[in-house]
C-alpha positions in Angstrom: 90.4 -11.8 15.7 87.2 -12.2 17.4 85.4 -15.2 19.2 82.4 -16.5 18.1 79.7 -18.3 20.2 77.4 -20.9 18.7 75.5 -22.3 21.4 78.2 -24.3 23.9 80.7 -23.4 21.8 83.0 -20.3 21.5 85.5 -20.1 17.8 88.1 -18.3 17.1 88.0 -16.0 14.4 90.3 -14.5 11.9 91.1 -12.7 8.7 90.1 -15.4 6.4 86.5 -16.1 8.8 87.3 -19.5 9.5 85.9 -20.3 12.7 88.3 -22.8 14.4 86.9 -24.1 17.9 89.0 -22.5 21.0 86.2 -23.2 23.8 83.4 -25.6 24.5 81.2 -25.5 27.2 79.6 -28.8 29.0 76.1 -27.3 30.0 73.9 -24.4 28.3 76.0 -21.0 28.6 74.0 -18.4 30.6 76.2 -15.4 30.3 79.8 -14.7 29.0 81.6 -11.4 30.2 85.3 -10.4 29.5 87.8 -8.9 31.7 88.4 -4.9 30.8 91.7 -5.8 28.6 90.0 -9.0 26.9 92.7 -11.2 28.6 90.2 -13.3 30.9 86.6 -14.6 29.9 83.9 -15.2 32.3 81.4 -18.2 31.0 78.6 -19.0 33.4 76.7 -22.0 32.6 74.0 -24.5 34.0 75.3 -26.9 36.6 75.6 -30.4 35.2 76.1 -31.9 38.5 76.0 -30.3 42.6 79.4 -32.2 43.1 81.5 -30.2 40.5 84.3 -29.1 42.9 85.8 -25.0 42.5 89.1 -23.4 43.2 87.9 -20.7 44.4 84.5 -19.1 45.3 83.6 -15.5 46.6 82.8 -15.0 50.2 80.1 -13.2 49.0 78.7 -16.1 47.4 76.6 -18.6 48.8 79.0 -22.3 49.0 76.4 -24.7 50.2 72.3 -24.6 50.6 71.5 -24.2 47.0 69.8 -26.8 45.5 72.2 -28.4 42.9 69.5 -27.8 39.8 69.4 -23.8 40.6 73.5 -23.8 40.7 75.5 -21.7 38.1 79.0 -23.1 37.5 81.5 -20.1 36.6 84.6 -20.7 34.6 87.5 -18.0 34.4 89.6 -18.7 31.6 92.9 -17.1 30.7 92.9 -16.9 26.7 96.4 -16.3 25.9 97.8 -18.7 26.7 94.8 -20.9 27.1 94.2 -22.2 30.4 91.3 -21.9 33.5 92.4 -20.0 36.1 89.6 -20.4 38.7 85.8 -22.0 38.7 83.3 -20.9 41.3 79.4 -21.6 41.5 77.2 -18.9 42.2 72.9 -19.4 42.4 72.0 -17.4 39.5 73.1 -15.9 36.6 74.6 -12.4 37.0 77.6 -9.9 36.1 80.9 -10.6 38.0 83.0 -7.9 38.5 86.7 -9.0 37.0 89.9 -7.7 36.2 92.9 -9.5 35.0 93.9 -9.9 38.7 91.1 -11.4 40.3 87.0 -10.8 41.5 86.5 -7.8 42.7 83.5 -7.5 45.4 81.6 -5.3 48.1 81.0 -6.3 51.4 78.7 -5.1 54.1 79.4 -3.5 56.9 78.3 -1.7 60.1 76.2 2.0 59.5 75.9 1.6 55.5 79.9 1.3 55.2 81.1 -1.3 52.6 84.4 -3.0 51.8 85.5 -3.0 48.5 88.5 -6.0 48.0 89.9 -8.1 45.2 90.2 -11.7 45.5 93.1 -12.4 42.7 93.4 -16.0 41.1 96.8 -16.4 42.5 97.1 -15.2 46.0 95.5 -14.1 49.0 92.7 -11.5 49.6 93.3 -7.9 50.1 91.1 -4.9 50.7 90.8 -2.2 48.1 88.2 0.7 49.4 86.0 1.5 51.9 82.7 3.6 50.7 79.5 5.2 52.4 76.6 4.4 50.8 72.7 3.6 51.4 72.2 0.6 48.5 74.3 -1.9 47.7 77.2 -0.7 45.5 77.1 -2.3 42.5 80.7 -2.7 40.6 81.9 -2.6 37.1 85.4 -3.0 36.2 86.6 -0.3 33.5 90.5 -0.5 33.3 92.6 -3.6 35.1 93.2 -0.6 37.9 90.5 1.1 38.0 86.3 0.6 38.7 83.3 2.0 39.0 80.8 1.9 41.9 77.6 2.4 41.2 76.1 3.5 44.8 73.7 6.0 47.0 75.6 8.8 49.0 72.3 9.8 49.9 68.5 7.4 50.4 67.6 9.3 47.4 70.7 9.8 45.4 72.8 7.5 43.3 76.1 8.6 41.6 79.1 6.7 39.4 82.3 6.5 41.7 85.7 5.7 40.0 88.3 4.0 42.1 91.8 2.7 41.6 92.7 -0.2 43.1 94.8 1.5 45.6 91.9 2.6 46.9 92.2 6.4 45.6 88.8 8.1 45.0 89.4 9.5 41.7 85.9 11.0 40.2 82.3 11.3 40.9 79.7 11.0 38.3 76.0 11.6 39.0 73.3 9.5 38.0 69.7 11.2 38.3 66.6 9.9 38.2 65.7 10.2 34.5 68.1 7.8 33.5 67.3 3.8 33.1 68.7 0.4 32.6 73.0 1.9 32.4 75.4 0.2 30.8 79.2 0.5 30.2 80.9 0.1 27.1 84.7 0.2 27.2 87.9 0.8 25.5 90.7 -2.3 25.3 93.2 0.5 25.7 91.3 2.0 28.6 91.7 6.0 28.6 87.6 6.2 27.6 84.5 4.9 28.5 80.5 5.2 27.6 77.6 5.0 29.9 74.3 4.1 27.8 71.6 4.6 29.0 67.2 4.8 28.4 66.0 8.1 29.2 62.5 8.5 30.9 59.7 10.7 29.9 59.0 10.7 33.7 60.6 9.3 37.1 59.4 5.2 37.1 59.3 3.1 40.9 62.2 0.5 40.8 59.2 -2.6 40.6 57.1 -0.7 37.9 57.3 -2.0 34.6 58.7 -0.1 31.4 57.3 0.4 28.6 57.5 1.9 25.5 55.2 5.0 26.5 57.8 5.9 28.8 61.1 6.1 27.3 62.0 8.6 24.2 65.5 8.3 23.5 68.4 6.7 24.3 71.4 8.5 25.8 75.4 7.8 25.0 77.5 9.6 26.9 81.6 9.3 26.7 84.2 10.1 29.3 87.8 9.6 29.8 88.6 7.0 32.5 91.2 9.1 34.1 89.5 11.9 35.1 85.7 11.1 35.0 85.2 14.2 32.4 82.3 13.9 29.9 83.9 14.8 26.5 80.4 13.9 24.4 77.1 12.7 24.5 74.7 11.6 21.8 71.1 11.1 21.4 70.3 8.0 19.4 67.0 6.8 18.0 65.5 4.3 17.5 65.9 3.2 20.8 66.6 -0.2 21.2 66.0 -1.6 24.6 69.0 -4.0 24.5 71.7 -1.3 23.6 74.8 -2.0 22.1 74.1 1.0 19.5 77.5 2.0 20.4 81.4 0.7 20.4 85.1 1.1 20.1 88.0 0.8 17.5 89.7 -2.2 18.5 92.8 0.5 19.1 90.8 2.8 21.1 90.6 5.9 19.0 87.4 5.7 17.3 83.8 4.9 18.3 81.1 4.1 16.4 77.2 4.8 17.4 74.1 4.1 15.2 71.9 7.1 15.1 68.7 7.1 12.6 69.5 4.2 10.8 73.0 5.1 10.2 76.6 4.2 11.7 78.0 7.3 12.7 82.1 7.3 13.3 83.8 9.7 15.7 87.2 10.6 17.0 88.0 10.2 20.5 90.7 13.2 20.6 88.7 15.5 18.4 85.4 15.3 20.7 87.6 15.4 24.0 89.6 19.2 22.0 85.5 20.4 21.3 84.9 19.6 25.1 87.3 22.0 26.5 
């Protein structure tokens, strides 16, 4: 099965491709997301109206001062079985950090220190991590216990930390300055992850522009979630700005990347037994 989105409107669809509607939105969508296990869907769409009320909204997020046309409304909807477990509103479109708990988030504090906690759909707020760093961390959820921080341990350093959500520091990852525009692609069953990412001809400022002149490939590289170890990386061309030239088996032991015009098919345990 797989959903389908046609404008407003998401289908559900199976074996026989029969879309059958599941979800329908009341304004124009601007940005779905799932959580890591597909359980919870994240639909962001234009505000109809500044006095739609919400069950819950980040403290992060802004509650009042926003002027009603700039508001995003944000659903979270439970798919099986169907139901919406919390709405929030938040001024512009942008990734929100989930897993099938609750919102995750990072708050600042004093001397560059920042406060990692979850705020779950059914219960009260708790703190997850505390974490050094010189930019605002920036949080992607890989496993329902486990995330990534994207951060700076240093003014000119930025690196991939993976935490669980008792806090442990479990991996470090480094992310150098040739790289551009990451992305995570995950695995529903969770024990492997890719990072895909442009790679630069040369070092670009954060407000220069990018263009084609600068970037020569595109770089895919795969790790297991547990231990942060890289077990393969690929070099795809042609590069396509937008990504997605690379995905999971539905069961987790397969990936797929499209390299030279052709779909390429790997198997996880086989590259992580050549890694060793």
């Amino acid at each position: 099965q797989f959903l389908l989105r046609r404008c407003s409107q998401f289908d559900l669809v199976g074996a026989s491709l029969d879309p059958h509607p599941l979800i329908g939105a009341s304004g124009t969508i601007k940005a779905t997301q799932f959580s890591p296990d597909r359980s919870v869907v994240v639909i962001e769409e234009a505000s109809e109206s500044a006095g739609k009320g919400t069950t819950r909204t980040p403290k992060s997020v802004p509650s009042g001062g926003i002027h009603p046309a700039k508001k995003v409304d944000v659903e979270f909807i439970q798919l099986h079985p169907l139901a919406v477990i919390a709405r929030s509103q938040i001024p512009v479109p942008g990734a929100v950090p989930i897993v099938a708990e609750g919102i995750l988030e990072a708050l600042s504090g004093a001397h560059n220190r920042w406060i990692v906690d979850i705020q779950p759909f059914h219960g009260s707020v708790r703190q997850v991590a505390e974490m050094h760093s010189f930019c605002a961390p920036a949080l992607t959820a890989i496993t329902n216990n486990l995330f990534v921080a994207m951060m700076c341990p240093k003014s000119d350093e930025m690196e991939y930390q993976g935490y669980n959500l008792q806090g442990s520091l479990l991996w470090r990852i480094p992310f150098t300055n040739d790289r551009f525009s990451p992305r995570f692609i995950l695995s529903k069953n969770g024990a492997h992850f890719a990072i895909e990412t442009l790679h630069l001809k040369h070092p670009i400022a954060a407000l220069d522009p990018l263009t084609k002149e600068a970037v020569d490939e595109e770089i895919i590289d795969i790790y297991d979630t547990g231990t942060g170890v890289r077990i393969a990386g690929f070099r795809t061309t042609p590069v396509y700005t937008g990504g997605k030239n690379v995905d999971f088996s539905p069961d987790g032991t397969q990936m797929a990347v499209l390299h030279d015009g052709a779909i390429e098919i790997y198997t996880l345990n086989e590259l992580a037994k050549h890694s060793q």
